[in-house]
C-alpha positions as CSV (number, residue, x, y, z in Angstrom):
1,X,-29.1,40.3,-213.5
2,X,-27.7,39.1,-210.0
3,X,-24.6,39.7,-208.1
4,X,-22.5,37.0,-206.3
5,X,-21.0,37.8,-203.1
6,X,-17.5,37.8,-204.5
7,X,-18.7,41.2,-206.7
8,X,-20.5,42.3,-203.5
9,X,-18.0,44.8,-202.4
10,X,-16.8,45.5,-206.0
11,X,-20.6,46.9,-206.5
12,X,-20.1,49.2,-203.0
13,X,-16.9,49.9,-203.9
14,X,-18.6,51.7,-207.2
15,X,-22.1,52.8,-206.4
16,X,-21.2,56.4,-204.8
17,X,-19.3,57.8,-207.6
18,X,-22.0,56.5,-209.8
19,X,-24.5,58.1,-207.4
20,X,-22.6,61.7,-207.8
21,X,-23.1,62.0,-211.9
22,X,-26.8,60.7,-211.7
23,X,-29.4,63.0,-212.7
24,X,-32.8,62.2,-212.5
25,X,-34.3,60.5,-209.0
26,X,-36.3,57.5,-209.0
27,X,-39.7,57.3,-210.7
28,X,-42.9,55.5,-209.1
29,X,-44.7,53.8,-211.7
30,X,-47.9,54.1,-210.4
31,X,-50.2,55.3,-212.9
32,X,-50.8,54.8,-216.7
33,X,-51.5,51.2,-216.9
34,X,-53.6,48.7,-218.7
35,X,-54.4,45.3,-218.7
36,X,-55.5,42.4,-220.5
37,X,-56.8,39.0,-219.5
38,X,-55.4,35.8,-221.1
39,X,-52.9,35.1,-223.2
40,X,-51.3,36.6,-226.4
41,X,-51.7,34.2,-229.8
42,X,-47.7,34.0,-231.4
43,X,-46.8,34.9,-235.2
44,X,-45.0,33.2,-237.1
45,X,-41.9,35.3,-236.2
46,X,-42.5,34.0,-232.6
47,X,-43.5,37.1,-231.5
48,X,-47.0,37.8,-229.4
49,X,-49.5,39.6,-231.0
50,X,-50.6,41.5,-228.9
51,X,-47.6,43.9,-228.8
52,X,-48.3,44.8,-232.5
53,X,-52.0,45.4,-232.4
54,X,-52.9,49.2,-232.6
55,X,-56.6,48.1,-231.5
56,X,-56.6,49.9,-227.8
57,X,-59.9,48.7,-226.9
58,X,-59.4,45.3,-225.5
59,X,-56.8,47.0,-223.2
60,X,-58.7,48.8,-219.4
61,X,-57.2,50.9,-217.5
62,X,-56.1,50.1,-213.7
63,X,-54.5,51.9,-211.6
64,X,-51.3,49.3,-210.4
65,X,-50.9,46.0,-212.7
66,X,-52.4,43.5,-210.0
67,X,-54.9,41.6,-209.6
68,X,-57.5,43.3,-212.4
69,X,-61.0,42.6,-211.8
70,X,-63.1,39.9,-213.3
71,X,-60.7,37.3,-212.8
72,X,-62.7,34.2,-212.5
73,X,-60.7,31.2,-213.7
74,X,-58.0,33.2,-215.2
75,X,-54.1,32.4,-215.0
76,X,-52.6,34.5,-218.0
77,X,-53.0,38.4,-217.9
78,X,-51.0,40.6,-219.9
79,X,-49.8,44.8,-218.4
80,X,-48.3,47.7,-220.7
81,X,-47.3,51.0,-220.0
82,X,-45.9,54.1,-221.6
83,X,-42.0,54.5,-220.1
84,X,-41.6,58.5,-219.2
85,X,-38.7,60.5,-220.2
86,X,-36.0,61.2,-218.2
87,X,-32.0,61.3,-217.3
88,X,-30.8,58.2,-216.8
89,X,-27.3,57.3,-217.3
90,X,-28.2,53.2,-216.7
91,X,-31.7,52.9,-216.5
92,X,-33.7,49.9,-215.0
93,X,-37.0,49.0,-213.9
94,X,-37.8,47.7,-210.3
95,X,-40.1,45.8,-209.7
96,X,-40.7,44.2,-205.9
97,X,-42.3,41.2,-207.0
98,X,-44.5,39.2,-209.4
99,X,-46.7,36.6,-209.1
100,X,-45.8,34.1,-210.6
101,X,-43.7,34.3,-214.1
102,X,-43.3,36.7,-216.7
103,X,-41.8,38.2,-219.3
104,X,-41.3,42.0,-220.5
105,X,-41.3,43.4,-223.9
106,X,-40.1,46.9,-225.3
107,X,-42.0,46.9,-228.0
108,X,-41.7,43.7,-230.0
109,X,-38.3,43.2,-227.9
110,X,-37.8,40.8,-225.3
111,X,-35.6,42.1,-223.0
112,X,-36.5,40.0,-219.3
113,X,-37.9,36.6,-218.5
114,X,-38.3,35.3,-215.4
115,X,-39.7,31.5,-215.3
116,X,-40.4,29.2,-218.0
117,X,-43.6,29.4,-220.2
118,X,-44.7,26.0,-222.0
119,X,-46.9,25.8,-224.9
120,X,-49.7,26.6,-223.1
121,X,-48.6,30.2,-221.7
122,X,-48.3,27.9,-218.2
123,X,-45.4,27.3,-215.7
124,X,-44.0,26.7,-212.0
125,X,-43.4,28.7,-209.3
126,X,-40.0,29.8,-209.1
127,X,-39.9,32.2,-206.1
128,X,-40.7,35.6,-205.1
129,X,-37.4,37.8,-206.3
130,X,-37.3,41.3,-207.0
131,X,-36.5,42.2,-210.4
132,X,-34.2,44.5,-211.9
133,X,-34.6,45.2,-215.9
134,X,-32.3,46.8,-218.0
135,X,-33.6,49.5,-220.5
136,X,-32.3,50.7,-223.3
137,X,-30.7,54.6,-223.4
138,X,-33.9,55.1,-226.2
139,X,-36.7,53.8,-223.9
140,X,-38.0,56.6,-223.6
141,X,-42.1,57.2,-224.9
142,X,-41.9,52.8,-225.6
143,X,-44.9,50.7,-224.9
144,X,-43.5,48.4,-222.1
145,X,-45.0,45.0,-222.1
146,X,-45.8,42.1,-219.2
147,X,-46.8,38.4,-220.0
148,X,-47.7,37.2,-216.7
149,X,-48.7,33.7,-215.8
150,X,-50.0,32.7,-212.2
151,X,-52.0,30.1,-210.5
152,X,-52.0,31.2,-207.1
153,X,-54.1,33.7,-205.1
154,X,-53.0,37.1,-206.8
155,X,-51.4,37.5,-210.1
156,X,-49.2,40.6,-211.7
157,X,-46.6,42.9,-210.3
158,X,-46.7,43.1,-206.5
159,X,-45.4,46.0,-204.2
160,X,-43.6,48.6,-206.1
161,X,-42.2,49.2,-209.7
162,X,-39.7,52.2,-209.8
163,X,-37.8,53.6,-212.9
164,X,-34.2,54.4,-211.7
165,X,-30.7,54.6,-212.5
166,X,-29.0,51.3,-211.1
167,X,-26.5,52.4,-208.8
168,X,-29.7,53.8,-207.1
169,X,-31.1,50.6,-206.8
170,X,-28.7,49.0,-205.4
171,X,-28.4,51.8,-203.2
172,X,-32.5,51.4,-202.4
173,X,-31.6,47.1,-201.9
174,X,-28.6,47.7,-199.6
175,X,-30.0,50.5,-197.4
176,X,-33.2,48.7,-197.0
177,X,-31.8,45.2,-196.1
178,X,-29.1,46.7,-193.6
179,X,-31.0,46.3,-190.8
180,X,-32.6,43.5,-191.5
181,X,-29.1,41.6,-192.1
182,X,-28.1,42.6,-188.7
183,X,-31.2,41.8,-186.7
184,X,-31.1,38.1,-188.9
185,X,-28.1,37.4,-187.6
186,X,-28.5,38.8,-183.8
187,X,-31.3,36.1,-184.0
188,X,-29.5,33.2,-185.1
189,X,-26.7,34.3,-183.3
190,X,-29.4,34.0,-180.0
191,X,-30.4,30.6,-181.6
192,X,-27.1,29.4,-181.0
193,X,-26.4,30.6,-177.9
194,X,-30.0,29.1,-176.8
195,X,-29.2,25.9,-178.5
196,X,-25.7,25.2,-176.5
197,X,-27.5,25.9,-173.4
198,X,-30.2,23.6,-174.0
199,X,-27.7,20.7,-174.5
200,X,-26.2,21.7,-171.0
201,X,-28.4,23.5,-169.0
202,X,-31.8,21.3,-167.3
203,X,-34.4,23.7,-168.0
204,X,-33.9,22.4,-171.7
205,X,-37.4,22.8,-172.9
206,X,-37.4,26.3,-172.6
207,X,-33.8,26.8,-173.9
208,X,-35.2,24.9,-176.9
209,X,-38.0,27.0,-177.8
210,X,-35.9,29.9,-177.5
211,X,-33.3,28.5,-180.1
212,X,-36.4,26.7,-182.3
213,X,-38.1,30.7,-182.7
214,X,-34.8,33.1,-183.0
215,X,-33.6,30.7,-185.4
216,X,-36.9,30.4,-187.0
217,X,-37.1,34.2,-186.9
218,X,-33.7,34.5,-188.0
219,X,-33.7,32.6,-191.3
220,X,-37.3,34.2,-192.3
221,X,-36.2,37.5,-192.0
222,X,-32.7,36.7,-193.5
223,X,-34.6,34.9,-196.7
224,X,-36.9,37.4,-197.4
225,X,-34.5,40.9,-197.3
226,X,-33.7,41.4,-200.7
227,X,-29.7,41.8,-200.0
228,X,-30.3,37.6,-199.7
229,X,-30.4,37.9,-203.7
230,X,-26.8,39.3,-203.6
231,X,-25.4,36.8,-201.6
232,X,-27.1,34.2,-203.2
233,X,-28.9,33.8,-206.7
234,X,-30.9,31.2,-205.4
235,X,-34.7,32.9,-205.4
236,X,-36.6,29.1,-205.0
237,X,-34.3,28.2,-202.2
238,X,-34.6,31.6,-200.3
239,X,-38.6,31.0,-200.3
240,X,-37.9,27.6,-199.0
241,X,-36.1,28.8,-195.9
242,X,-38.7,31.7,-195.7
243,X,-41.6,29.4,-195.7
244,X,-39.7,26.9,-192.9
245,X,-38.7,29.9,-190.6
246,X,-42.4,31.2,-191.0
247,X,-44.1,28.1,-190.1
248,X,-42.0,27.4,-187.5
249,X,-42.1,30.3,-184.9
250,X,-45.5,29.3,-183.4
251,X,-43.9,26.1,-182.4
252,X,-40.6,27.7,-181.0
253,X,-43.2,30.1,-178.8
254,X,-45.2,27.1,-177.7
255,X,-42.5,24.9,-176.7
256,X,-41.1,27.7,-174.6
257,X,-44.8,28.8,-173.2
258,X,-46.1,25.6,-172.9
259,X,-44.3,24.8,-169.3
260,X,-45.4,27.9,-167.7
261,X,-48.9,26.8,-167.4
262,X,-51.1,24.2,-166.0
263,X,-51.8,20.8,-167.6
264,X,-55.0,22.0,-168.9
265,X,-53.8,25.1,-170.7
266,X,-50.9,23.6,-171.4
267,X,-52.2,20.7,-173.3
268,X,-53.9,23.6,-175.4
269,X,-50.8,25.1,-176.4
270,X,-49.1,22.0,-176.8
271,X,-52.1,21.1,-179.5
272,X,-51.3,24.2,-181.2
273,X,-47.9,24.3,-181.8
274,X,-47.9,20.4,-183.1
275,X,-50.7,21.5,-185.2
276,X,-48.2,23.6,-187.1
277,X,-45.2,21.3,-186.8
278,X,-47.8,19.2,-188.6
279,X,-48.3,21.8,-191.6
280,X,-45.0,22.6,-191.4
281,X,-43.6,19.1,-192.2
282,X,-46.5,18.4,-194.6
283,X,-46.5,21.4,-196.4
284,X,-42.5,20.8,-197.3
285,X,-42.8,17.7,-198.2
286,X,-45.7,18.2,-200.6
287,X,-44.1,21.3,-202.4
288,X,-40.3,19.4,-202.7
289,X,-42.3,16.2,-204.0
290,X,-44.1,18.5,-206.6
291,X,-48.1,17.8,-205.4
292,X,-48.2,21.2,-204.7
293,X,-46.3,24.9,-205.6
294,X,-44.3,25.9,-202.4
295,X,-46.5,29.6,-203.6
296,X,-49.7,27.9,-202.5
297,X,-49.2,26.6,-199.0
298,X,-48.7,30.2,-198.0
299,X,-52.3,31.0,-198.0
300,X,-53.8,27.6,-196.2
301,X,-50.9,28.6,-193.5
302,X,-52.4,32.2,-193.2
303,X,-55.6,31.7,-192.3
304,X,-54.0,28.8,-190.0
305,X,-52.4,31.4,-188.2
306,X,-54.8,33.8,-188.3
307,X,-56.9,31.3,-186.3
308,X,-54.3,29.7,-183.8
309,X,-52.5,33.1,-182.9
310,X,-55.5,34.5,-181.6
311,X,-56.0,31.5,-179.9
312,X,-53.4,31.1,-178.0
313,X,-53.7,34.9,-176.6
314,X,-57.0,33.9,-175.3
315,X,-55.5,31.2,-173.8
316,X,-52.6,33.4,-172.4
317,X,-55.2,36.0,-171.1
318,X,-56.5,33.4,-168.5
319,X,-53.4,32.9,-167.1
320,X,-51.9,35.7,-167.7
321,X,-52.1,37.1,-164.0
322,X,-50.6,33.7,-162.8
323,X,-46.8,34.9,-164.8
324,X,-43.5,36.2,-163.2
325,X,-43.0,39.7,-164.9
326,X,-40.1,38.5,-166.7
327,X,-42.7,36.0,-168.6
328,X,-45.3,38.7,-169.4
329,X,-42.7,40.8,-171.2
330,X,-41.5,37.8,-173.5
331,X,-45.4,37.3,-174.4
332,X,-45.8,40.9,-174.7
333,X,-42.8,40.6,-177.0
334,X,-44.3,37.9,-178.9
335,X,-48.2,39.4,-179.1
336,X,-46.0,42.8,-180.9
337,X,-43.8,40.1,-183.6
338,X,-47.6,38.3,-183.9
339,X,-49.2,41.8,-184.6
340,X,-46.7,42.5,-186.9
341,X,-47.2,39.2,-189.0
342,X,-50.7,39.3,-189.1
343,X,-50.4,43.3,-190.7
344,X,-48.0,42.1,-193.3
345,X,-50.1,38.9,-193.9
346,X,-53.2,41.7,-194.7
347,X,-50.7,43.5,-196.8
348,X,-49.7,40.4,-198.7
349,X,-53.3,39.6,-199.6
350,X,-54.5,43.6,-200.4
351,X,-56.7,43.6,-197.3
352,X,-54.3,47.1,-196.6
353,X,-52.2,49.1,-199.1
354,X,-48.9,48.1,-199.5
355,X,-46.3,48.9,-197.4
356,X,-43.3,47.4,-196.0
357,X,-44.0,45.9,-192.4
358,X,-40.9,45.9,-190.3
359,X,-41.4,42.2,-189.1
360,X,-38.0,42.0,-188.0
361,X,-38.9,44.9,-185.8
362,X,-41.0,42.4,-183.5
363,X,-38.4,39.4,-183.6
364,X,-35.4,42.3,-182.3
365,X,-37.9,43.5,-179.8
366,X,-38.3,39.2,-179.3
367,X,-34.8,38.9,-178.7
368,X,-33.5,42.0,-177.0
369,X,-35.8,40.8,-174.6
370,X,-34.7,37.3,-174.2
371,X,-31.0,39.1,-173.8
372,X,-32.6,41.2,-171.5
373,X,-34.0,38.9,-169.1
374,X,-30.7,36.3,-169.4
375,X,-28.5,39.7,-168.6
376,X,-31.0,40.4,-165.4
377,X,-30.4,37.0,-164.8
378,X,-26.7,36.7,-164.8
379,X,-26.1,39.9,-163.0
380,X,-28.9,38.1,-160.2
381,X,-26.7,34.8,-160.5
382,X,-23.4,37.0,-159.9
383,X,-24.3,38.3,-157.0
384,X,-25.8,35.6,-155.7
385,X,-22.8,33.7,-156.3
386,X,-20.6,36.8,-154.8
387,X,-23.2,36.3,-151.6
388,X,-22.3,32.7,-151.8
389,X,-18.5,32.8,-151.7
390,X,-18.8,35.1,-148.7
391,X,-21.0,33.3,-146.9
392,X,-18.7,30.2,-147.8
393,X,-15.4,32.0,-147.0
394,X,-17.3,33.0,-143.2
395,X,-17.9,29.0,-142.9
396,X,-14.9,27.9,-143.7
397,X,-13.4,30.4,-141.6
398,X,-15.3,29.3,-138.5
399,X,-15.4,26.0,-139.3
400,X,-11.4,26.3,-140.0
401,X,-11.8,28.1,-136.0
402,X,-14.1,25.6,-134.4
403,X,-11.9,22.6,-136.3
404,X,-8.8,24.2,-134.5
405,X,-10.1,24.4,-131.6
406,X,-11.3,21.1,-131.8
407,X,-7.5,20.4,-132.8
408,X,-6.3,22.5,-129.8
409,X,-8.6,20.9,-127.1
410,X,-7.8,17.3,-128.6
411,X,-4.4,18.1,-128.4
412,X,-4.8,19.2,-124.6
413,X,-6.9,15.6,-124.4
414,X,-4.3,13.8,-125.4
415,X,-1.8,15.0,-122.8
416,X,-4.9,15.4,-119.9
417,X,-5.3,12.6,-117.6
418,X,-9.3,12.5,-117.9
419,X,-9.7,12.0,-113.8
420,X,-7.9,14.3,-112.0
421,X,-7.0,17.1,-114.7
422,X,-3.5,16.8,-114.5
423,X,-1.3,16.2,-117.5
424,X,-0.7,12.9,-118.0
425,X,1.9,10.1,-119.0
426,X,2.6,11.6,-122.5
427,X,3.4,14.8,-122.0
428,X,5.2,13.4,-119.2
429,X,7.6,11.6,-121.7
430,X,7.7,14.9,-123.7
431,X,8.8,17.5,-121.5
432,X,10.9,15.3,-119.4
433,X,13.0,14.7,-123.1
434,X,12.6,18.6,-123.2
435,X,14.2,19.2,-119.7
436,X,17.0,16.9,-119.9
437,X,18.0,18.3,-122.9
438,X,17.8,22.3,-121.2
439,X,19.8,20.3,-117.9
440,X,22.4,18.9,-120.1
441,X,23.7,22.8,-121.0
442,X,23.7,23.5,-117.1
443,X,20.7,23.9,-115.5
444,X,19.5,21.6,-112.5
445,X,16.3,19.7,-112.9
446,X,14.4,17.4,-109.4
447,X,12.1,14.8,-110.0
448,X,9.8,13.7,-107.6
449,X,8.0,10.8,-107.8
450,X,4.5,10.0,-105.5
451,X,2.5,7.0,-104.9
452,X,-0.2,6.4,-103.3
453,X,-0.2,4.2,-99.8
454,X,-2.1,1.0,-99.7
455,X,-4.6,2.3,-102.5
456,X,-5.4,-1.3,-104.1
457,X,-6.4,-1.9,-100.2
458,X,-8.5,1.5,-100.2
459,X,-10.5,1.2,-103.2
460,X,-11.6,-2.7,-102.3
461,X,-12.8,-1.0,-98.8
462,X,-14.3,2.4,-100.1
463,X,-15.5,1.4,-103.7
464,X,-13.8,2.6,-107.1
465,X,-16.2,5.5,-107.5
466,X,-14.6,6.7,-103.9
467,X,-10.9,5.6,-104.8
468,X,-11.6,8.3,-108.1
469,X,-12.2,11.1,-105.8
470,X,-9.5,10.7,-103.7
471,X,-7.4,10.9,-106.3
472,X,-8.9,14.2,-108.3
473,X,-8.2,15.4,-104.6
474,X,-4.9,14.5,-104.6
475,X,-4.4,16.1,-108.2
476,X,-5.8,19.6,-106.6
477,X,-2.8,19.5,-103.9
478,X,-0.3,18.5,-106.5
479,X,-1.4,21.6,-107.8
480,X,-1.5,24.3,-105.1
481,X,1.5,22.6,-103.3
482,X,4.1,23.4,-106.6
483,X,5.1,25.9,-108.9
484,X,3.7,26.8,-111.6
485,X,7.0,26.1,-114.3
486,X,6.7,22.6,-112.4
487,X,5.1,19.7,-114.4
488,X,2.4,17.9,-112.0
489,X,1.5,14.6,-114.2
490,X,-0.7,11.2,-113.1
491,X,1.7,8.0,-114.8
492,X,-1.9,6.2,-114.1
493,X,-2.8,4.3,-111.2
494,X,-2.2,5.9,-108.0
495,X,1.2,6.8,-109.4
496,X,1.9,10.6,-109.5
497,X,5.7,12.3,-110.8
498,X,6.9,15.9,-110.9
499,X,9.3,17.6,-113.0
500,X,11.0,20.7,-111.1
501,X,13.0,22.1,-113.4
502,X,15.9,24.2,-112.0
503,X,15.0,23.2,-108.4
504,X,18.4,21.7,-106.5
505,X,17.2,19.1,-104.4
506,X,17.4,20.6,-100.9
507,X,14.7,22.9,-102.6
508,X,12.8,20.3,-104.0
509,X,13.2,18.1,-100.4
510,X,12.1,21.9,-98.3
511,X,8.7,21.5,-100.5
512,X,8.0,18.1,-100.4
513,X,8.0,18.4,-96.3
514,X,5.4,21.0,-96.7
515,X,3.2,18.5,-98.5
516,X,3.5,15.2,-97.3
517,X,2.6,17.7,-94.0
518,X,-0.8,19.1,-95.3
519,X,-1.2,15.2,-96.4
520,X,-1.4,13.8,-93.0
521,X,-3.8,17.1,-92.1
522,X,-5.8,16.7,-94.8
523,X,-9.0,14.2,-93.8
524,X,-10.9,13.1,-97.0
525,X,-14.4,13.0,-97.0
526,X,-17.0,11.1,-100.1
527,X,-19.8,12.3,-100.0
528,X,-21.1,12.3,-96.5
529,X,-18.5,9.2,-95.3
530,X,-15.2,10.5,-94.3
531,X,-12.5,8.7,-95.4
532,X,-10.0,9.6,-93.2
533,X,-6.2,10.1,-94.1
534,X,-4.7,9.5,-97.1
535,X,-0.8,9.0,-97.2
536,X,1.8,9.3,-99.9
537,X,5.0,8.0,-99.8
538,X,7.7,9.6,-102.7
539,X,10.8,9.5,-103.8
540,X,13.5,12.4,-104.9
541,X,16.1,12.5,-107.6
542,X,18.5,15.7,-109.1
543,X,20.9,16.1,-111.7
544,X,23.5,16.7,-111.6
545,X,23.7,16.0,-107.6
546,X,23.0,12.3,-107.8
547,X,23.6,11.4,-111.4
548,X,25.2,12.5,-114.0
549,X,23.0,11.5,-116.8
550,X,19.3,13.4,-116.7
551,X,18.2,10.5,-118.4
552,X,18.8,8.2,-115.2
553,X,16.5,10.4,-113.0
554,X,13.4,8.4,-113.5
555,X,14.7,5.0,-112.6
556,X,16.5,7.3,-109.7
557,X,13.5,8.5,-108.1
558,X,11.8,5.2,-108.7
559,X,14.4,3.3,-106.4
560,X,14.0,6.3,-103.9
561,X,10.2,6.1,-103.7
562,X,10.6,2.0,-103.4
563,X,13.0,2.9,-100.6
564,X,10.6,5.2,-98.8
565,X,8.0,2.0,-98.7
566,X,10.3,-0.1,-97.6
567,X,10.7,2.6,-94.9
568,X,7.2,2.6,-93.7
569,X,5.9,4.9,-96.5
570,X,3.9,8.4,-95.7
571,X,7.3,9.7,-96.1
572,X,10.0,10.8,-98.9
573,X,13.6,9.2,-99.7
574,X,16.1,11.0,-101.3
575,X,18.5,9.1,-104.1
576,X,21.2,7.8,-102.5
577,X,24.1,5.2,-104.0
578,X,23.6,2.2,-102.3
C-alpha cells in the first residue's frame, strides 16, 4: 500500500506515461452515502452481517460519512456506498483520513484494513494516514463497505474520498506535498542555522527560540504532508513528531518574545509558554506510556491554544508601541502562522468546511522574515564593519604619523643638548666618525674646540640659574658666528667643539678671530644684573696640516685649547708639535 524511498523515483520515473493512457479524471465521492451506528454481528463464515442484509431501512442517508448524528456514547459506525462507473485503467479509492480504524468491504470481500479490531469491534489509535485502496477492474455498480471504530472526538472518513486512477494519485500526493517539503526543510534548515548561533553568539535566548519554533514548525509541517508516507511507512511515528512540533511553537515564540518586554509582561509570557512545555511533556509521556491515545491529547491542546494565543496578543497589544519595527513584523509574522492554526484547528473539528489550510504558508512567511531581518542585519554589520576598518586604517595612519614624529623628535632629543639647543655629545661622536671617514679620501676637515673661562668661578658668584643663561647665549653665537655645513655641539659643561668640514685652518683661524672679537664686545646681562664679559679660550686642529690621522684631531685640539689657558685664555692656539 506504501512506497519506501528507495521506489520513490522508480514511482516518478513511471507516473507520466501512465498519466498519458488514463481516461477518466478523478471522482469526488461526495454524495450517495449511508450509515449505520454500531457494530455488525459475524457469521459463521466470519463475515459481517450487515453486508448481506437486503433490509435498507436501518441504513440513513448523509451526505459525507462523518460524524452522523445521534451519536451519544457510540464508537462503532458502519458507511456504504454505490461505486460509479467509469475508465479506470488502476483504480483506487482515496481517502484523506479516518478516524480511527477501519476496514472496507466490496461486497462480502475484504479488500483494506487499517488497525486492529478485537473481539469487541474495539482498537488503538494508529495515526492519521491517508489511504489508498485498490479496486477491482469489476467494481463498478458494488456496495462499498466501512467498519469504523473510534473513541475520540469525530469518527468516519475525514477530508476527502476520491475515485481515481493511481498514477493520478500519486500525482495529487506529490504535487500537493511539494511545497510543503521545501518550506519543512527551509525551516529546519533556519533551526540549525539559529541553533549554531545560539551556542556562539550572547544574545542566546533569542537565538534559541528562533531554532525551538522553525524546528518546531519544521517537523509539524514535514509530519503531516502526505509525501512523509513515501518516505517513511511509519503513520504512528509521523503523528508523534506532528503532535511534538505543534505543541511546541508557542514556547519557541515565547522564549524569543519574552525578553523584549518588561518584567511584568514578561513574566506573563514566560507563564504561558511553560504552560505548554508543561502539556507538551505530559501529554508525550502519557500517550508513549499508554494512559492515553496520542489521538486524544489533540483536543485538550486545542482549546489550550485557543485560550493562550489570544492571550498573548493581548499582552503584545500593550506593548506593542514600545517594539523596534523589526520586532513588530516577526509578531505580525507570528499573529498570520497563529491565524492560520486556529482556521485549520476549526476545520479539524467541523466548525468550517473542509479545506486544506496552508499552515506552512504562515511558518515561510515566519521564517523569510527571520532571514529578512538577519540579511538587514548583516548588510547593517558590513558596513559598519567597512566604516570601522576605515576609520581604523585613518588611526593607524595618524597614530603611525604622530608615533613618527614622536620617533623623529626623540631622535632629534637624543642628539639636542636640552640647554642651549645645540647638538650635543652624541651626534658629536657620530658625524665626527662620518667626517674623518669623508677627510680620509681628500678633503680637509678643522676642529675647534671652546671652553668656557673661569665658569666653575662664575656660576658660584652669579647662581646656576645665571650660569644656564650664559651659556644658551653662548650657543646662539656659536650659531650665527659659523656655517651652516659646520657642526656647533655642547660636550657638556662649559665645553663647546666644532666640526668644519673642508675648512683649512688659516680659514678656520680667520673665523675664530671674528668671534672670540664679538666675545670680548658682547656684555651679558640676567635679567636686570649685567654680568659683564664672558671669555672663551679654544683650541684649533686640521687634517691633514697637523696630523695625519683625522682620528687624532680631537686630542689635537684638546692640547691646543689647554695651551691657550696656559696662555692666559680669551684667546685661541693652534696645534703645534711640541
Amino acid at each position: 500500500m506504501r512506497l519506501p524511498l528507495s521506489l520513490l523515483w522508480a514511482l516518478l520515473l513511471v507516473v507520466t506515461p501512465q498519466l498519458l493512457l488514463a481516461s477518466t479524471a478523478p471522482l469526488d465521492l461526495d454524495a450517495g452515502w449511508e450509515y449505520r451506528w454500531g457494530d455488525s454481528p459475524v457469521q459463521a463464515d466470519g463475515t459481517p452481517a450487515w453486508i448481506q442484509e437486503e433490509a435498507t431501512e436501518a441504513w440513513q442517508a448523509i451526505d459525507f460519512p462523518s460524524n452522523p448524528p445521534g451519536r451519544e456514547s457510540e464508537s462503532n459506525a458502519w458507511f456504504r456506498i454505490t461505486l460509479p462507473s467509469g475508465e479506470w485503467r488502476d483504480p483506487v479509492l482515496y481517502i484523506y483520513s479516518v478516524d480511527l480504524i477501519v476496514q472496507v468491504y466490496l461486497e462480502s470481500e475484504l479488500i483494506y484494513q487499517y488497525g486492529h479490531f478485537d473481539e469487541q469491534g474495539k482498537g488503538r489509535f494508529v495515526g492519521w494516514p491517508w489511504h489508498m485502496i485498490s479496486l477491482p477492474e469489476d467494481f463498478a455498480n458494488k456496495p462499498l463497505f466501512f467498519r469504523v471504530f473510534s473513541n475520540y472526538i469525530d469518527i468516519g472518513l475525514w477530508g476527502e474520498v476520491k475515485l481515481m486512477d493511481r498514477p493520478d494519485l500519486w500525482q495529487l500526493i506529490l504535487t500537493k506535498s511539494a511545497v510543503d517539503l521545501v518550506i519543512s526543510a527551509f525551516s529546519l534548515l533556519l533551526a540549525l542555522l539559529a541553533g549554531i548561533f545560539a551556542l556562539i553568539h550572547t544574545r542566546r535566548r533569542s537565538f534559541a527560540g528562533i531554532g525551538l519554533f522553525s524546528l518546531a514548525s519544521g517537523i509539524m509541517i514535514l509530519a503531516e504532508t502526505q509525501a512523509s508516507q513515501l518516505l517513511l511507512n511509519l503513520p504512528l511515528l509521523w503523528d508523534y513528531l506532528a503532535a511534538a512540533g505543534y505543541y511546541a511553537l508557542p514556547v519557541g515564540i515565547g522564549l524569543l518574545l519574552e525578553h523584549w518586554f518588561d518584567s511584568r509582561h514578561s513574566r506573563w509570557i514566560r507563564l504561558l509558554w511553560q504552560l505548554h512545555l508543561v502539556y507538551l511533556v505530559a501529554a508525550l509521556t502519557l500517550a508513549l506510556s499508554g494512559a492515553v491515545n496520542l489521538s486524544s491529547t489533540f483536543p485538550v491542546y486545542d482549546v489550550l491554544l485557543a485560550i493562550t494565543l489570544p492571550t498573548l496578543f493581548a499582552i503584545i497589544a500593550l506593548r506593542l508601541n514600545k517594539l523596534t519595527g523589526e520586532q513588530q513584523w516577526v509578531i505580525a509574522t507570528y499573529g498570520v502562522f497563529g491565524l492560520l492554526l486556529l482556521v485549520d484547528m476549526a476545520v479539524a473539528h467541523g466548525l468550517l468546511p473542509w479545506a486544506r489550510v496552508p499552515v506552512s504558508a504562515g511558518a515561510l512567511a515566519f521564517s523569510l522574515t527571520i532571514v529578512a531581518i538577519s540579511l538587514r542585519h548583516y548588510s547593517r554589520t558590513q558596513i559598519e564593519l567597512i566604516r570601522l576598518n576605515q576609520r581604523l586604517e585613518q588611526q593607524v595612519e595618524e597614530r603611525t604619523q604622530a608615533l613618527q614624529e614622536m620617533v623623529e623628535k626623540l631622535l632629534a632629543f637624543s642628539y639636542q643638548d636640552p640647554l642651549t639647543g645645540l647638538k650635543n655629545r652624541r651626534h658629536f661622536d657620530e658625524r665626527f666618525e662620518q667626517e674623518t671617514a669623508i677627510a680620509r679620501r681628500g678633503r680637509p676637515v678643522t676642529l675647534v674646540m671652546f671652553d668656557i673661562d673661569h665658569f666653575k668661578r662664575f656660576n658660584d658668584l652669579h647662581g646656576h640659574e645665571t650660569g644656564d643663561a650664559v651659556l644658551m647665549s653662548i650657543g646662539r653665537l656659536l650659531i650665527d658666528y659659523f656655517r651652516e655645513a659646520d657642526a656647533v655641539c655642547r660636550l657638556g659643561g662649559e665645553e663647546f667643539v666644532v666640526i668644519m668640514p673642508g675648512a683649512t685652518s688659516a680659514e678656520a683661524t680667520e673665523r675664530i678671530e671674528r668671534f672670540l672679537g664679538s666675545m670680548r664686545d658682547q656684555r651679558f646681562v640676567h635679567g636686570e644684573k649685567e654680568l659683564g664679559r664672558v671669555s672663551l679660550s679654544c683650541g684649533i686642529a686640521t687634517y691633514p696640516d697637523h696630523t695625519d690621522d683625522p682620528v687624532e684631531l680631537v686630542r689635537l685640539a684638546d692640547q691646543a685649547l689647554y695651551r691657550a689657558k696656559q696662555r692666559g685664555r680669551d684667546r685661541f692656539e693652534t696645534y703645534t708639535a711640541s
